[in-house]
N, C-alpha and C positions, 0 to 999 in steps of 0.2 A: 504493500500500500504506500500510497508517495504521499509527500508533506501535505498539501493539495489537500487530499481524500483526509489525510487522519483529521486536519485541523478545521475543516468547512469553509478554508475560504478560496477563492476564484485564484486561479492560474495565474491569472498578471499582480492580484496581492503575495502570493511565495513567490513569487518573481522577484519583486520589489523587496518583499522581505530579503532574499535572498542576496540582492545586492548589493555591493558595498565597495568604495574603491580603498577601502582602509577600513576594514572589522571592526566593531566598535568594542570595547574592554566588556566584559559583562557587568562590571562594576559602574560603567556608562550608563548601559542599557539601563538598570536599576534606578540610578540615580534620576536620570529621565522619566521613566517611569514614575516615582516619586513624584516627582515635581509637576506633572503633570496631573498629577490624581486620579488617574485611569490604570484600574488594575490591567487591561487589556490595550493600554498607552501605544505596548511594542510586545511584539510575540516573543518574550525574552524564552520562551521554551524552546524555541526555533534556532539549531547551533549553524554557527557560520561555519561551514564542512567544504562550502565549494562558493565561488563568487561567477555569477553571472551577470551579463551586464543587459539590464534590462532596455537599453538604448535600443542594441541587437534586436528587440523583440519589437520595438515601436517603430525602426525605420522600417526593420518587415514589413509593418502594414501601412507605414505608411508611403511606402512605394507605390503602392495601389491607391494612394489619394489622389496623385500626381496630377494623372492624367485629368483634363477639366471635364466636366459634364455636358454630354450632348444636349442637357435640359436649355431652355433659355430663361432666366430667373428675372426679364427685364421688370416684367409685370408686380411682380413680389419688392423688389428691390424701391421700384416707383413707390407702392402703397404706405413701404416702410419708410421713406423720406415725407411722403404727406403723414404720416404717424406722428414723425418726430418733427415736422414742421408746424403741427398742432399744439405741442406740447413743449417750446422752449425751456420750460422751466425742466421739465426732467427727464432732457439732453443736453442741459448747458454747462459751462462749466462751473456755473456757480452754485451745485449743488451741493448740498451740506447736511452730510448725512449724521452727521453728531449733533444735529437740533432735532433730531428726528426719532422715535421709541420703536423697538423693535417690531411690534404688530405694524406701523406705518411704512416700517421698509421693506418688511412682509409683503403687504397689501402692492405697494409701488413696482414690486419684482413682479409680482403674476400680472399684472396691468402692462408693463414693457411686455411679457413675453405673449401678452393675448396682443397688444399691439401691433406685430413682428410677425405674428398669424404665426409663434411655432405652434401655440397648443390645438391651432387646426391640422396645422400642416404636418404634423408629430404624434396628430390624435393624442397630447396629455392632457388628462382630465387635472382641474384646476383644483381639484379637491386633492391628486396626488402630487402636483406640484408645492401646495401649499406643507402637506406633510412633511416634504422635502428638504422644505427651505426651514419647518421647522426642527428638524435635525440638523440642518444643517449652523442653525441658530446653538443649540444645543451643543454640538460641537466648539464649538469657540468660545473661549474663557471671557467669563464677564469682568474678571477681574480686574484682566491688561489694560490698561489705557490705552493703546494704540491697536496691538492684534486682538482686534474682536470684531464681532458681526457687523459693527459698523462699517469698519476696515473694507469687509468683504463688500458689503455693498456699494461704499465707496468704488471700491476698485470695477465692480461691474457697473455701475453708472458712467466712469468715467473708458472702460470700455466700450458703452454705446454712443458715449460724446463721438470719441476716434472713430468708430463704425458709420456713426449717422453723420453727424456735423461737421466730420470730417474726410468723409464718403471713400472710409474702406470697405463698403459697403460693396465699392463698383468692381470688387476684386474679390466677395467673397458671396460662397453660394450658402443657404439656408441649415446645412450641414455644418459649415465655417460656422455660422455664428454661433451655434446651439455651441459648440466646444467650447465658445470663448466666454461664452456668460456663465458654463457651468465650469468653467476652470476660474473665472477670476470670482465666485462664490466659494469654491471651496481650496483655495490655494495657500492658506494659510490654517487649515480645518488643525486642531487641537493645537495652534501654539502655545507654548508654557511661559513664553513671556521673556524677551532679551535679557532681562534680567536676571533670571532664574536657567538662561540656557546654558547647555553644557558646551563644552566647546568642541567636542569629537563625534559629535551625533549630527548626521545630514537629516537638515531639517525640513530641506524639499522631498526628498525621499517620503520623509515621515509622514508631511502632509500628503503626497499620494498618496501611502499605501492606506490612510483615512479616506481620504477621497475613493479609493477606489471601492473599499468596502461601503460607503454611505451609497453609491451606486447600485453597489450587489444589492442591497437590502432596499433602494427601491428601481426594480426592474423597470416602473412605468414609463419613467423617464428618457431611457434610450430606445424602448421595446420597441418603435416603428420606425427608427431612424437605421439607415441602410449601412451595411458594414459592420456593427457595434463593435467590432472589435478595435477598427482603425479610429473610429470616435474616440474609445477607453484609451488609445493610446497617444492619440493627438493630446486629451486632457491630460494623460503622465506629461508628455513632451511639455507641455504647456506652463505647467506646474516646476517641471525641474529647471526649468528656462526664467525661473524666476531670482534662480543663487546669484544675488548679485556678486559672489564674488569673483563668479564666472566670465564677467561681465565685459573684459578682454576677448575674451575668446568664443563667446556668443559673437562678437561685432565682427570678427575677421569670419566667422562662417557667417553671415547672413548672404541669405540669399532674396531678391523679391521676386523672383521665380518660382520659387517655391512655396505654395502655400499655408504648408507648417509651418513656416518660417512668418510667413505675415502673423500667424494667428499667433506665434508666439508673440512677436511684435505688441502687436495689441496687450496683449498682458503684461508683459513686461515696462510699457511706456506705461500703461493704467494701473499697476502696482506701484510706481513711485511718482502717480501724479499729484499728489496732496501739494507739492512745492508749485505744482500750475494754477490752484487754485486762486481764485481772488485774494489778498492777501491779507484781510479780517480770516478767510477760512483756511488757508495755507496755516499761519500761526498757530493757529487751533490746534493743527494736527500736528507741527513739530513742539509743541508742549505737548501734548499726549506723549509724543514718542520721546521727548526726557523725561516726562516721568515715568512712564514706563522702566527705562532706562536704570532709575533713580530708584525705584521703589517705594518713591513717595510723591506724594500729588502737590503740585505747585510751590515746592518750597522755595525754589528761585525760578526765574521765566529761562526759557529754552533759549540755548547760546546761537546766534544769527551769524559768526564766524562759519561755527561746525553746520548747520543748516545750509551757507554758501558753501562750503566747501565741497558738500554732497551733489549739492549741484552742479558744481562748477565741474568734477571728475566722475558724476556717473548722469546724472539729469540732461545736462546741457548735451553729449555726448549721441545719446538715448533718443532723446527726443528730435534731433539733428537727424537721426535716419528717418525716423517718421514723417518728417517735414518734407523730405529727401522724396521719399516712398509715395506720398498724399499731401500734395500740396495745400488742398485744403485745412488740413491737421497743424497748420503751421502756425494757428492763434494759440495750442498749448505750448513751443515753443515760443512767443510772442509774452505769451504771459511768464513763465517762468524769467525770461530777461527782463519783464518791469518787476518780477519778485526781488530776483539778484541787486539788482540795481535801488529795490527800497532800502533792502535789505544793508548795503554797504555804501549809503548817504550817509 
Protein backbone atom coordinates (compact mmCIF):
# COMPACT_ATOMS: atom_id res chain seq x y z
CA UNK A 1 0.00 0.00 0.00
CA UNK A 2 1.72 3.41 -0.91
CA UNK A 3 1.65 6.66 1.36
CA UNK A 4 -1.31 7.86 -0.89
CA UNK A 5 -3.72 4.97 0.14
CA UNK A 6 -2.48 4.46 3.95
CA UNK A 7 -2.83 8.36 4.66
CA UNK A 8 -6.30 9.41 2.42
CA UNK A 9 -4.86 12.17 0.86
CA UNK A 10 -4.65 12.96 -3.02
CA UNK A 11 -1.53 12.04 -5.04
CA UNK A 12 -0.26 15.70 -5.78
CA UNK A 13 -0.62 16.38 -1.57
CA UNK A 14 2.22 13.18 -0.83
CA UNK A 15 3.62 14.65 -3.69
CA UNK A 16 4.17 17.94 -2.13
CA UNK A 17 4.40 16.27 1.18
CA UNK A 18 7.18 14.59 -0.23
CA UNK A 19 9.02 17.28 -1.50
CA UNK A 20 11.76 19.11 -0.31
CA UNK A 21 14.92 20.65 -1.74
CA UNK A 22 16.51 20.42 1.96
CA UNK A 23 14.56 17.97 4.41
CA UNK A 24 13.33 19.72 7.16
CA UNK A 25 14.88 18.42 10.90
CA UNK A 26 11.92 16.77 12.59
CA UNK A 27 12.52 18.92 15.37
CA UNK A 28 11.40 21.69 12.57
CA UNK A 29 8.53 19.97 11.54
CA UNK A 30 7.28 19.86 15.26
CA UNK A 31 8.02 23.03 16.03
CA UNK A 32 5.99 24.30 13.05
CA UNK A 33 3.47 22.35 13.82
CA UNK A 34 3.29 23.81 17.33
CA UNK A 35 3.11 27.14 16.26
CA UNK A 36 0.62 26.73 14.18
CA UNK A 37 -1.86 24.92 16.34
CA UNK A 38 -2.86 22.37 14.00
CA UNK A 39 -2.28 18.86 15.17
CA UNK A 40 -2.47 17.93 11.26
CA UNK A 41 -0.39 21.40 10.42
CA UNK A 42 2.27 19.00 8.48
CA UNK A 43 2.07 15.02 8.18
CA UNK A 44 5.12 14.86 10.47
CA UNK A 45 4.21 10.81 10.31
CA UNK A 46 5.23 11.03 6.77
CA UNK A 47 9.40 10.28 6.67
CA UNK A 48 11.43 12.10 4.09
CA UNK A 49 12.94 8.58 2.43
CA UNK A 50 13.06 9.89 -1.03
CA UNK A 51 12.64 13.64 -2.53
CA UNK A 52 10.73 14.25 -5.58
CA UNK A 53 10.24 17.23 -7.05
CA UNK A 54 6.91 18.12 -7.43
CA UNK A 55 7.72 21.00 -10.38
CA UNK A 56 8.39 17.52 -12.43
CA UNK A 57 4.70 16.68 -11.90
CA UNK A 58 3.12 20.28 -12.70
CA UNK A 59 5.13 21.04 -15.81
CA UNK A 60 3.75 17.50 -16.96
CA UNK A 61 0.55 18.91 -17.00
CA UNK A 62 1.18 21.79 -17.72
CA UNK A 63 2.48 21.04 -21.20
CA UNK A 64 -0.92 20.36 -22.18
CA UNK A 65 -2.03 23.85 -21.03
CA UNK A 66 0.09 25.35 -23.65
CA UNK A 67 -1.58 24.81 -26.48
CA UNK A 68 -4.55 27.94 -26.65
CA UNK A 69 -8.16 26.87 -27.18
CA UNK A 70 -9.88 26.43 -30.25
CA UNK A 71 -12.95 28.15 -28.19
CA UNK A 72 -13.27 31.83 -28.88
CA UNK A 73 -13.99 33.55 -25.25
CA UNK A 74 -14.50 37.17 -27.06
CA UNK A 75 -18.04 37.19 -25.93
CA UNK A 76 -17.40 36.15 -22.11
CA UNK A 77 -14.40 38.30 -22.00
CA UNK A 78 -16.63 41.53 -23.27
CA UNK A 79 -19.56 40.73 -20.56
CA UNK A 80 -16.65 40.45 -17.99
CA UNK A 81 -15.26 44.10 -18.70
CA UNK A 82 -19.16 45.41 -18.69
CA UNK A 83 -19.15 43.51 -15.14
CA UNK A 84 -16.32 45.27 -13.94
CA UNK A 85 -17.02 48.54 -15.74
CA UNK A 86 -20.30 48.50 -13.42
CA UNK A 87 -18.66 48.14 -10.52
CA UNK A 88 -15.60 50.53 -10.10
CA UNK A 89 -15.46 50.29 -6.60
CA UNK A 90 -14.71 46.56 -6.49
CA UNK A 91 -12.04 46.40 -9.32
CA UNK A 92 -10.27 49.50 -8.29
CA UNK A 93 -7.46 49.99 -6.69
CA UNK A 94 -8.70 51.59 -3.93
CA UNK A 95 -10.09 48.78 -2.36
CA UNK A 96 -9.72 48.13 1.33
CA UNK A 97 -10.32 45.07 2.43
CA UNK A 98 -9.35 45.79 6.32
CA UNK A 99 -12.41 48.02 6.79
CA UNK A 100 -14.37 45.25 5.75
CA UNK A 101 -15.77 41.99 8.24
CA UNK A 102 -15.31 38.63 7.18
CA UNK A 103 -19.17 37.75 6.05
CA UNK A 104 -18.73 41.02 3.67
CA UNK A 105 -15.63 39.61 1.94
CA UNK A 106 -17.42 36.48 1.80
CA UNK A 107 -20.56 37.94 0.22
CA UNK A 108 -18.14 40.27 -2.27
CA UNK A 109 -16.05 36.83 -3.40
CA UNK A 110 -19.24 34.91 -4.68
CA UNK A 111 -20.74 38.32 -6.25
CA UNK A 112 -17.03 38.64 -8.52
CA UNK A 113 -17.36 35.04 -9.22
CA UNK A 114 -21.22 35.15 -10.27
CA UNK A 115 -20.11 38.35 -12.17
CA UNK A 116 -17.36 36.57 -14.23
CA UNK A 117 -20.29 34.00 -15.08
CA UNK A 118 -17.73 31.17 -13.49
CA UNK A 119 -20.46 29.75 -11.31
CA UNK A 120 -22.59 29.25 -14.75
CA UNK A 121 -19.90 28.42 -16.79
CA UNK A 122 -18.21 25.91 -13.94
CA UNK A 123 -21.81 24.89 -12.86
CA UNK A 124 -20.76 25.86 -8.86
CA UNK A 125 -23.55 26.17 -6.85
CA UNK A 126 -23.12 29.30 -4.76
CA UNK A 127 -24.14 27.50 -1.79
CA UNK A 128 -20.72 25.35 -2.21
CA UNK A 129 -18.72 28.01 -3.07
CA UNK A 130 -19.75 29.87 -0.04
CA UNK A 131 -18.73 26.68 2.19
CA UNK A 132 -15.59 27.04 0.46
CA UNK A 133 -14.52 30.32 1.07
CA UNK A 134 -15.67 29.46 4.58
CA UNK A 135 -12.99 27.04 5.03
CA UNK A 136 -11.10 28.66 3.41
CA UNK A 137 -11.72 31.76 6.16
CA UNK A 138 -11.13 29.17 8.73
CA UNK A 139 -7.91 28.27 7.51
CA UNK A 140 -6.10 31.58 8.09
CA UNK A 141 -5.05 32.75 11.59
CA UNK A 142 -7.18 35.57 12.88
CA UNK A 143 -4.42 36.24 15.00
CA UNK A 144 -1.72 37.64 12.32
CA UNK A 145 -2.07 41.06 11.57
CA UNK A 146 -1.07 40.80 8.13
CA UNK A 147 -1.41 36.96 6.85
CA UNK A 148 -5.01 36.45 7.29
CA UNK A 149 -8.24 36.37 5.34
CA UNK A 150 -8.17 39.75 4.74
CA UNK A 151 -4.69 39.33 3.11
CA UNK A 152 -6.27 36.63 0.82
CA UNK A 153 -8.89 38.65 -0.20
CA UNK A 154 -6.85 41.59 -0.66
CA UNK A 155 -4.76 39.70 -3.00
CA UNK A 156 -7.66 38.38 -5.15
CA UNK A 157 -9.25 41.63 -5.59
CA UNK A 158 -6.38 43.09 -6.50
CA UNK A 159 -5.98 40.09 -8.89
CA UNK A 160 -9.16 41.17 -10.64
CA UNK A 161 -7.92 44.81 -10.65
CA UNK A 162 -4.75 43.34 -13.03
CA UNK A 163 -7.24 40.82 -14.87
CA UNK A 164 -10.01 43.40 -15.46
CA UNK A 165 -8.78 47.14 -15.27
CA UNK A 166 -5.82 46.06 -16.53
CA UNK A 167 -7.05 43.63 -19.36
CA UNK A 168 -5.05 40.57 -18.70
CA UNK A 169 -8.18 39.47 -19.27
CA UNK A 170 -7.20 39.72 -23.40
CA UNK A 171 -4.68 36.96 -22.64
CA UNK A 172 -6.49 34.62 -20.54
CA UNK A 173 -9.27 32.07 -21.16
CA UNK A 174 -12.07 31.30 -18.22
CA UNK A 175 -9.91 28.21 -17.14
CA UNK A 176 -6.95 31.04 -16.51
CA UNK A 177 -8.86 32.86 -14.34
CA UNK A 178 -10.79 30.36 -12.02
CA UNK A 179 -6.65 29.37 -11.09
CA UNK A 180 -5.97 32.66 -10.31
CA UNK A 181 -8.75 33.61 -7.95
CA UNK A 182 -8.48 30.34 -6.35
CA UNK A 183 -4.63 30.49 -5.83
CA UNK A 184 -4.56 34.14 -4.78
CA UNK A 185 -7.59 32.89 -1.94
CA UNK A 186 -5.79 30.27 -0.69
CA UNK A 187 -1.81 31.04 -1.16
CA UNK A 188 -1.14 31.96 2.10
CA UNK A 189 -3.85 29.03 3.78
CA UNK A 190 -2.52 28.24 7.52
CA UNK A 191 0.27 30.89 7.96
CA UNK A 192 1.71 30.85 11.58
CA UNK A 193 2.76 34.28 11.24
CA UNK A 194 6.46 35.99 10.26
CA UNK A 195 6.88 36.17 13.50
CA UNK A 196 6.56 32.93 14.87
CA UNK A 197 8.18 31.39 11.51
CA UNK A 198 10.78 28.85 11.54
CA UNK A 199 13.39 29.51 9.29
CA UNK A 200 13.84 25.82 7.51
CA UNK A 201 10.26 25.14 6.72
CA UNK A 202 9.12 26.03 2.97
CA UNK A 203 6.31 27.86 3.60
CA UNK A 204 4.82 27.93 -0.13
CA UNK A 205 5.09 24.34 -0.10
CA UNK A 206 3.03 24.24 3.01
CA UNK A 207 0.40 26.46 1.94
CA UNK A 208 -0.14 24.13 -1.08
CA UNK A 209 -0.07 21.10 0.37
CA UNK A 210 -3.40 23.20 2.53
CA UNK A 211 -4.43 24.37 -0.46
CA UNK A 212 -4.48 21.21 -2.18
CA UNK A 213 -6.23 19.38 0.57
CA UNK A 214 -9.05 22.26 1.15
CA UNK A 215 -9.72 21.25 -2.77
CA UNK A 216 -9.87 17.55 -2.11
CA UNK A 217 -12.54 18.00 0.58
CA UNK A 218 -14.48 20.33 -1.75
CA UNK A 219 -14.70 18.55 -5.06
CA UNK A 220 -17.59 21.16 -6.27
CA UNK A 221 -15.31 23.55 -7.08
CA UNK A 222 -13.17 22.03 -10.00
CA UNK A 223 -15.63 19.19 -10.70
CA UNK A 224 -16.71 20.69 -14.36
CA UNK A 225 -13.67 22.53 -15.19
CA UNK A 226 -11.73 20.55 -17.91
CA UNK A 227 -8.39 18.82 -17.17
CA UNK A 228 -8.54 19.16 -13.02
CA UNK A 229 -5.47 17.91 -12.99
CA UNK A 230 -3.42 20.73 -14.98
CA UNK A 231 -5.99 23.25 -12.86
CA UNK A 232 -4.58 21.49 -9.36
CA UNK A 233 -1.22 22.18 -10.78
CA UNK A 234 -1.39 25.54 -12.28
CA UNK A 235 -2.62 26.60 -8.55
CA UNK A 236 0.62 24.52 -6.98
CA UNK A 237 2.78 26.59 -9.60
CA UNK A 238 0.96 29.52 -8.60
CA UNK A 239 1.21 29.24 -5.10
CA UNK A 240 5.02 28.23 -5.07
CA UNK A 241 5.75 31.40 -7.50
CA UNK A 242 4.91 33.38 -4.62
CA UNK A 243 8.70 32.71 -2.50
CA UNK A 244 9.62 35.81 -2.98
CA UNK A 245 13.00 34.83 -2.38
CA UNK A 246 12.99 33.26 -5.44
CA UNK A 247 12.24 36.34 -6.86
CA UNK A 248 15.76 36.56 -9.11
CA UNK A 249 15.16 33.71 -10.72
CA UNK A 250 11.22 33.63 -11.35
CA UNK A 251 12.22 37.16 -13.47
CA UNK A 252 15.10 35.55 -15.72
CA UNK A 253 12.53 32.41 -16.44
CA UNK A 254 9.49 34.44 -17.28
CA UNK A 255 8.18 33.81 -20.13
CA UNK A 256 4.69 35.95 -21.70
CA UNK A 257 4.36 33.11 -23.90
CA UNK A 258 3.43 31.17 -21.71
CA UNK A 259 0.40 31.10 -19.88
CA UNK A 260 1.45 29.62 -16.42
CA UNK A 261 3.66 32.08 -16.42
CA UNK A 262 1.00 35.04 -16.84
CA UNK A 263 -1.14 33.49 -14.25
CA UNK A 264 1.72 33.37 -12.10
CA UNK A 265 2.38 36.88 -12.82
CA UNK A 266 -0.90 37.96 -11.75
CA UNK A 267 -0.36 36.47 -8.27
CA UNK A 268 2.68 37.30 -7.70
CA UNK A 269 2.29 41.26 -8.65
CA UNK A 270 -1.24 40.88 -6.41
CA UNK A 271 0.60 39.28 -3.43
CA UNK A 272 2.71 42.31 -2.81
CA UNK A 273 0.21 44.98 -4.17
CA UNK A 274 -0.80 46.56 -0.75
CA UNK A 275 2.45 49.12 -1.54
CA UNK A 276 0.16 50.02 -4.93
CA UNK A 277 -2.44 50.91 -2.98
CA UNK A 278 -3.78 54.51 -2.21
CA UNK A 279 -1.42 55.57 0.35
CA UNK A 280 -4.00 56.11 3.58
CA UNK A 281 -4.42 52.08 2.56
CA UNK A 282 -0.92 51.14 1.55
CA UNK A 283 0.13 52.40 5.31
CA UNK A 284 -2.44 50.39 6.73
CA UNK A 285 -1.01 47.28 5.56
CA UNK A 286 2.65 47.90 6.00
CA UNK A 287 1.68 48.56 9.84
CA UNK A 288 -0.14 45.36 9.85
CA UNK A 289 2.89 43.78 8.47
CA UNK A 290 5.39 45.28 11.42
CA UNK A 291 3.20 44.23 13.69
CA UNK A 292 2.81 41.29 12.78
CA UNK A 293 6.53 41.29 12.52
CA UNK A 294 6.71 42.78 16.00
CA UNK A 295 4.27 40.65 17.84
CA UNK A 296 2.79 43.41 19.10
CA UNK A 297 0.12 45.92 17.75
CA UNK A 298 1.16 49.53 17.08
CA UNK A 299 3.78 50.11 19.54
CA UNK A 300 5.78 52.25 17.11
CA UNK A 301 4.37 53.08 13.35
CA UNK A 302 5.97 50.98 10.47
CA UNK A 303 9.43 52.08 9.22
CA UNK A 304 8.93 53.95 5.55
CA UNK A 305 12.97 53.32 4.94
CA UNK A 306 12.28 49.39 5.08
CA UNK A 307 8.68 49.74 3.30
CA UNK A 308 10.85 51.80 0.26
CA UNK A 309 13.37 49.50 0.34
CA UNK A 310 10.87 46.52 -0.41
CA UNK A 311 9.81 48.27 -3.13
CA UNK A 312 12.55 49.60 -4.55
CA UNK A 313 14.31 45.79 -4.98
CA UNK A 314 11.28 43.49 -5.21
CA UNK A 315 7.90 45.98 -6.16
CA UNK A 316 9.30 48.21 -8.43
CA UNK A 317 11.09 45.22 -10.32
CA UNK A 318 7.61 43.11 -10.28
CA UNK A 319 5.42 45.23 -11.30
CA UNK A 320 7.83 46.80 -14.22
CA UNK A 321 7.18 43.31 -16.13
CA UNK A 322 3.44 43.67 -15.63
CA UNK A 323 3.58 47.05 -17.09
CA UNK A 324 5.90 45.48 -19.68
CA UNK A 325 3.33 42.47 -20.40
CA UNK A 326 -0.27 44.83 -20.01
CA UNK A 327 0.18 48.16 -20.63
CA UNK A 328 -2.81 48.80 -19.33
CA UNK A 329 -1.63 47.42 -15.62
CA UNK A 330 0.66 50.26 -15.65
CA UNK A 331 -1.44 52.61 -13.19
CA UNK A 332 -0.28 49.87 -10.38
CA UNK A 333 3.12 50.76 -11.37
CA UNK A 334 2.18 54.60 -11.58
CA UNK A 335 0.85 54.34 -8.06
CA UNK A 336 3.47 52.54 -6.39
CA UNK A 337 6.18 55.43 -7.76
CA UNK A 338 3.65 58.40 -6.04
CA UNK A 339 3.87 55.73 -2.89
CA UNK A 340 7.83 55.71 -3.05
CA UNK A 341 8.06 59.06 -3.68
CA UNK A 342 5.41 60.17 -0.52
CA UNK A 343 7.07 57.80 1.19
CA UNK A 344 10.98 59.46 0.88
CA UNK A 345 9.68 63.42 0.89
Amino acid sequence: MGVAECTGRSPVATTLLTMSQRAPSASSITKFANNTRRRNAIAVELPYKSTVDVRRWCQFQLIRAQTPPGESYAEWRTACRQAAASNPLSYGLDFDSLSLDADSLIAGVVDRFRDLQLLDMFAIDASALVAFLADIRRGYHDANAYHNFHHAVDVFQMALHIVMQGDAISSLTPRCLIVILVSALVHDLDHPSLRALPVDVNLELHHAIQADRLLSNHPAILRNVDEPNVVRAQIIECILATNIGLEGQWRQRFDATMPAMLMQLVIRCADISNVCRPARIAAKWSQALHDEIRGESRVEPFSKETTVRFCQNIALPTFQILSDTWPRASNCLASLQDNIATWTA
